[in-house]
C-alpha positions as CSV (number, residue, x, y, z in Angstrom):
1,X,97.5,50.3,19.6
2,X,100.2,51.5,21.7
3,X,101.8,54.9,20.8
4,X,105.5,54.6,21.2
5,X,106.8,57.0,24.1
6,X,108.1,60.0,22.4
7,X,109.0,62.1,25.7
8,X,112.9,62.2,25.9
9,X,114.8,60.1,28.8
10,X,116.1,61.7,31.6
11,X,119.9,63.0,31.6
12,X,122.0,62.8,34.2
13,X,125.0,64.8,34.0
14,X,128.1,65.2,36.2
15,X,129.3,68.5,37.3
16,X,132.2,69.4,39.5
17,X,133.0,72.2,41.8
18,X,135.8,73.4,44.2
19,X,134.4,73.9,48.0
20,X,135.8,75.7,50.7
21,X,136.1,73.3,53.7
22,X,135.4,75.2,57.2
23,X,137.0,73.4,59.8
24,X,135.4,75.2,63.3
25,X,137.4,75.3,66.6
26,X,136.6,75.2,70.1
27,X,135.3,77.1,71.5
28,X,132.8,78.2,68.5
29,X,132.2,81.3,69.9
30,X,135.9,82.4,69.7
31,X,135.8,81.1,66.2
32,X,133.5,82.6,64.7
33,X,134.5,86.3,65.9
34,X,138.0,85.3,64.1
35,X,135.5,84.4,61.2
36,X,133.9,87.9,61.3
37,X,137.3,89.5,61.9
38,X,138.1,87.9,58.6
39,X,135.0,89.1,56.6
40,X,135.2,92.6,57.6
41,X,139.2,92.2,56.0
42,X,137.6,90.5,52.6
43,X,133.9,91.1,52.3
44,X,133.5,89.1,48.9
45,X,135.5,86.1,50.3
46,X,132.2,83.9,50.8
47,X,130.4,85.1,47.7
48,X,129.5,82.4,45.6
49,X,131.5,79.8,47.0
50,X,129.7,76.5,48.4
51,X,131.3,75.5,51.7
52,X,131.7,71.9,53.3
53,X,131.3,72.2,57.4
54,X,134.0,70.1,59.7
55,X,133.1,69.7,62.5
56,X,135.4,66.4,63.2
57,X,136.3,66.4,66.8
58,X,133.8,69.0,68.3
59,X,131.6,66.5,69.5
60,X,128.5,68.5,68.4
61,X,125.1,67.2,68.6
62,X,121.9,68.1,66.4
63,X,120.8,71.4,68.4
64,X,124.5,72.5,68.5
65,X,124.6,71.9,64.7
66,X,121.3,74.0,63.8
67,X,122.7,76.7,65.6
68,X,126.2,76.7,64.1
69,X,124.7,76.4,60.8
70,X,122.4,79.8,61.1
71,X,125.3,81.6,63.0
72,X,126.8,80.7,59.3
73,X,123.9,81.6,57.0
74,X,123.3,85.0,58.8
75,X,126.9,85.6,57.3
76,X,125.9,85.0,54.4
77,X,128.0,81.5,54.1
78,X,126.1,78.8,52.5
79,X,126.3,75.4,54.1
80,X,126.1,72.7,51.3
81,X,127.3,69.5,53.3
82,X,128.4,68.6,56.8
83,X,131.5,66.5,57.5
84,X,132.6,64.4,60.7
85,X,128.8,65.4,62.4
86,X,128.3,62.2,65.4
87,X,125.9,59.3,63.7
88,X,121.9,60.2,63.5
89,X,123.0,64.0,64.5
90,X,121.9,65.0,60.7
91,X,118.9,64.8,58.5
92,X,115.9,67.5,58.1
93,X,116.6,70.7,58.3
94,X,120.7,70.3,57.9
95,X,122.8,70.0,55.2
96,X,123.9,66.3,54.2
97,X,127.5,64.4,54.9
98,X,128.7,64.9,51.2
99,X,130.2,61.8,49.4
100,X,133.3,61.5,47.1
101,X,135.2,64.9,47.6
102,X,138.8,65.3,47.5
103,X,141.1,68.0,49.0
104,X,142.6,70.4,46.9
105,X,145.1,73.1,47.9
106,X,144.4,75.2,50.4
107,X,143.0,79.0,49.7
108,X,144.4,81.7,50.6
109,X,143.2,84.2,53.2
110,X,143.7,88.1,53.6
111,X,146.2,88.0,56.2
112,X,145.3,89.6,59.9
113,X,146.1,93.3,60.6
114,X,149.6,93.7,62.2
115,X,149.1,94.3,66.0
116,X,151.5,97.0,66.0
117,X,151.8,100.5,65.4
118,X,150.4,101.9,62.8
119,X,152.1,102.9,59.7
120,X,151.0,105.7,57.0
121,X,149.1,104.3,54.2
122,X,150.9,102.7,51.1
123,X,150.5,103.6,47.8
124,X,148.5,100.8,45.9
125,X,150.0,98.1,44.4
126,X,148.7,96.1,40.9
127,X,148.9,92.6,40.0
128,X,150.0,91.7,36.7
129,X,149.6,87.8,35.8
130,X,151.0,86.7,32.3
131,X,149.0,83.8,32.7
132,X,145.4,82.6,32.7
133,X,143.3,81.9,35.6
134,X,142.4,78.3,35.4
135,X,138.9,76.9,36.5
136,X,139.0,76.2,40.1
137,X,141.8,79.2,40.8
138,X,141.2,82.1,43.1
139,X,143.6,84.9,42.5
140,X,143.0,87.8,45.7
141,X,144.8,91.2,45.4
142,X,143.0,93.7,48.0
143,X,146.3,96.0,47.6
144,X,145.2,97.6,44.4
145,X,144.2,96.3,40.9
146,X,144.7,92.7,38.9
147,X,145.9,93.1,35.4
148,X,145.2,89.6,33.8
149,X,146.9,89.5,30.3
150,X,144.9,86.4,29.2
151,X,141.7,84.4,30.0
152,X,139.4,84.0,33.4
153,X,138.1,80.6,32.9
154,X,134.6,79.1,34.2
155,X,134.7,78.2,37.7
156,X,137.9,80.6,38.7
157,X,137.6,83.8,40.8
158,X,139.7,87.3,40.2
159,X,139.2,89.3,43.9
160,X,140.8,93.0,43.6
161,X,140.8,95.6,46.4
162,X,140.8,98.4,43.2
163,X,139.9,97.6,39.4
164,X,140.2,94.5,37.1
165,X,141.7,94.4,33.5
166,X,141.2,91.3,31.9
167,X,142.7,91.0,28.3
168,X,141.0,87.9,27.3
169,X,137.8,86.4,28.2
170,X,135.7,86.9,31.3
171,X,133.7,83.4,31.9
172,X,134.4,83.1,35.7
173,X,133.8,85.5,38.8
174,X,135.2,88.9,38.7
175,X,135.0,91.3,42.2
176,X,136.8,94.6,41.9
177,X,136.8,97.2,44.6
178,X,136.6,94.7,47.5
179,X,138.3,96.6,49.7
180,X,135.4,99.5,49.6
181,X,135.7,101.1,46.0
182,X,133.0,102.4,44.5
183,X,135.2,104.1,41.5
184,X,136.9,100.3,40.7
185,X,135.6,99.0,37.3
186,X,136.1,95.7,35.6
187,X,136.9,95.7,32.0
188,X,137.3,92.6,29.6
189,X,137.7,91.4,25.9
190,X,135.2,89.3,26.2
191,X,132.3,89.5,28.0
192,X,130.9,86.1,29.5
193,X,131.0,86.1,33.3
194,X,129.2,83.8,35.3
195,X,129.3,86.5,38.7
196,X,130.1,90.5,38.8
197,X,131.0,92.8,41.9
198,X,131.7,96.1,42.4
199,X,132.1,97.4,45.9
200,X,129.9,94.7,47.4
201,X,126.9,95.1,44.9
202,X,126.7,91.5,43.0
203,X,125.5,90.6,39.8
204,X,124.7,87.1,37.9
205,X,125.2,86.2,34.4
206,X,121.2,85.2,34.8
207,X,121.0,89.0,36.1
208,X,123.4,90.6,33.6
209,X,121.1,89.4,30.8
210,X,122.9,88.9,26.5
211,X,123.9,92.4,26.0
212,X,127.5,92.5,25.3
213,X,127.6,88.9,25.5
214,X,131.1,88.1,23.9
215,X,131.9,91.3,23.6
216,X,134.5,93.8,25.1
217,X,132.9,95.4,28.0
218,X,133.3,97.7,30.8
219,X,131.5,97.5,34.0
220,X,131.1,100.1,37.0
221,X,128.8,101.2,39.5
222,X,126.2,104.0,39.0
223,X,124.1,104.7,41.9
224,X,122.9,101.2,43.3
225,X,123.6,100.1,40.1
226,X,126.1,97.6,38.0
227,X,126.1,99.1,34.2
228,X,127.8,97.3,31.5
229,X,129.0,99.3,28.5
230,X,131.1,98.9,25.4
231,X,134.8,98.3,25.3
232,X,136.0,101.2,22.9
C-alpha cells in the first residue's frame, strides 16, 4: 500500500520591506566621494538597510556595473536589486532588476558641513517624540539624544548622535552614539530589538540571544563589547 504523504507543504509567505533607492550620477567617481563624504557625517546610515541601485540614464554596461557594485560593497552597502541597467547587461554575479516596488518618501540625509567659518561647538540638543515610530520610519538625531515616549516598532530605525530612551518597546533598530560615542547607552521598557549599536559596534537580535527578552533593559559598551543589563 501507499503511505499517505505526511511531510508538510511548502509555505510561501510575503514579507515587505522599505529600501533605499541609490540613484548614481555622472561622473561615478565624483559620486561616490559625495557618498563617502556622507558616510564619514553618519557612519550607521547604511546599516541594515537593503538598497535598490539606479542606474537609469548612465548608460552602464556589465563591466561598469561589477565595478560600481564592489566600489558599493567595500562600503559596506548591500546591493539587493539593480534598476534601469541596459538589456542582457545583468545576470551572474549582479544583483537582479527587482519587480513590484513602490516609492515611498524620501529619507532624510545628515546635511553637508557648512563651507564657512567655523563656529564654537554647540551644546547638544535631545529629541523628544510623543509619538511612536512606525514600521518603515527612520527618525536621525546626530545633535544629541532621542527621547521616544512610546513604542519603536519592527522594521523602524531610531539613529542618535548621543543616547536613546525609549519608553515603550524596542522591536526595531536602535543606534546610539553615531556620531563617535562610546559613553551613549540605549535603554528601553521592553526589550525586543531586531539590531543594536553603540558607537559603530553592531549587534543582532540572533546575536543578542533571550536574556532580557521583554524586559526593561539597558545597553552600553564595555571594551569591544555590547552588554545588556536590567532596567532598575
Amino acid at each position: 500500500m501507499t503511505q499517505p504523504n505526511s511531510r508538510p507543504p511548502i509555505r510561501f509567505r510575503g514579507r515587505s520591506f522599505m529600501a533605499l533607492v541609490l540613484a548614481p550620477s555622472a561622473p561615478v567617481h565624483d559620486w561616490l566621494e559625495d557618498l563617502d563624504a556622507l558616510s564619514r557625517r553618519s557612519p550607521a546610515f547604511f546599516v541594515g538597510r537593503p538598497v535598490i541601485l539606479d542606474v537609469s540614464g548612465l548608460g552602464l554596461d556589465r563591466a561598469d556595473l561589477t565595478a560600481l557594485v564592489s566600489e558599493l560593497k567595500a562600503r559596506d552597502v548591500t546591493v539587493m536589486g539593480i534598476e534601469g541597467a541596459k538589456s542582457g547587461s545583468l545576470g551572474e554575479g549582479l544583483p537582479p532588476a527587482p519587480a513590484g516596488g513602490r516609492p515611498v518618501d524620501e529619507v532624510a540625509t545628515p546635511d553637508a558641513p557648512a563651507p564657512t567659518q567655523v563656529e564654537p561647538p554647540r551644546a547638544a540638543r535631545s529629541l523628544i517624540l510623543d509619538q511612536p515610530v512606525r514600521s518603515g520610519q527612520t527618525i536621525l538625531h546626530l545633535e544629541g539624544d532621542i527621547t521616544i515616549m512610546g513604542s519603536v516598532a519592527s522594521g523602524a530605525e531610531v539613529i542618535a548622535g548621543g543616547s536613546i530612551h525609549i519608553y515603550g518597546a524596542l522591536r526595531g533598530r536602535a543606534i546610539a552614539g553615531a556620531s563617535g560615542n562610546p559613553d551613549a547607552r540605549i535603554t528601553c521598557r521592553k526589550f525586543e530589538p531586531e539590531l543594536l549599536a553603540i558607537d559603530g559596534l553592531y549587534r543582532t537580535a540572533d546575536d543578542l540571544g533571550p536574556d532580557r527578552r521583554g524586559q526593561p533593559a539597558q545597553i552600553r559598551l564595555e571594551g569591544d563589547a555590547i552588554k545588556v543589563a536590567a532596567l532598575e
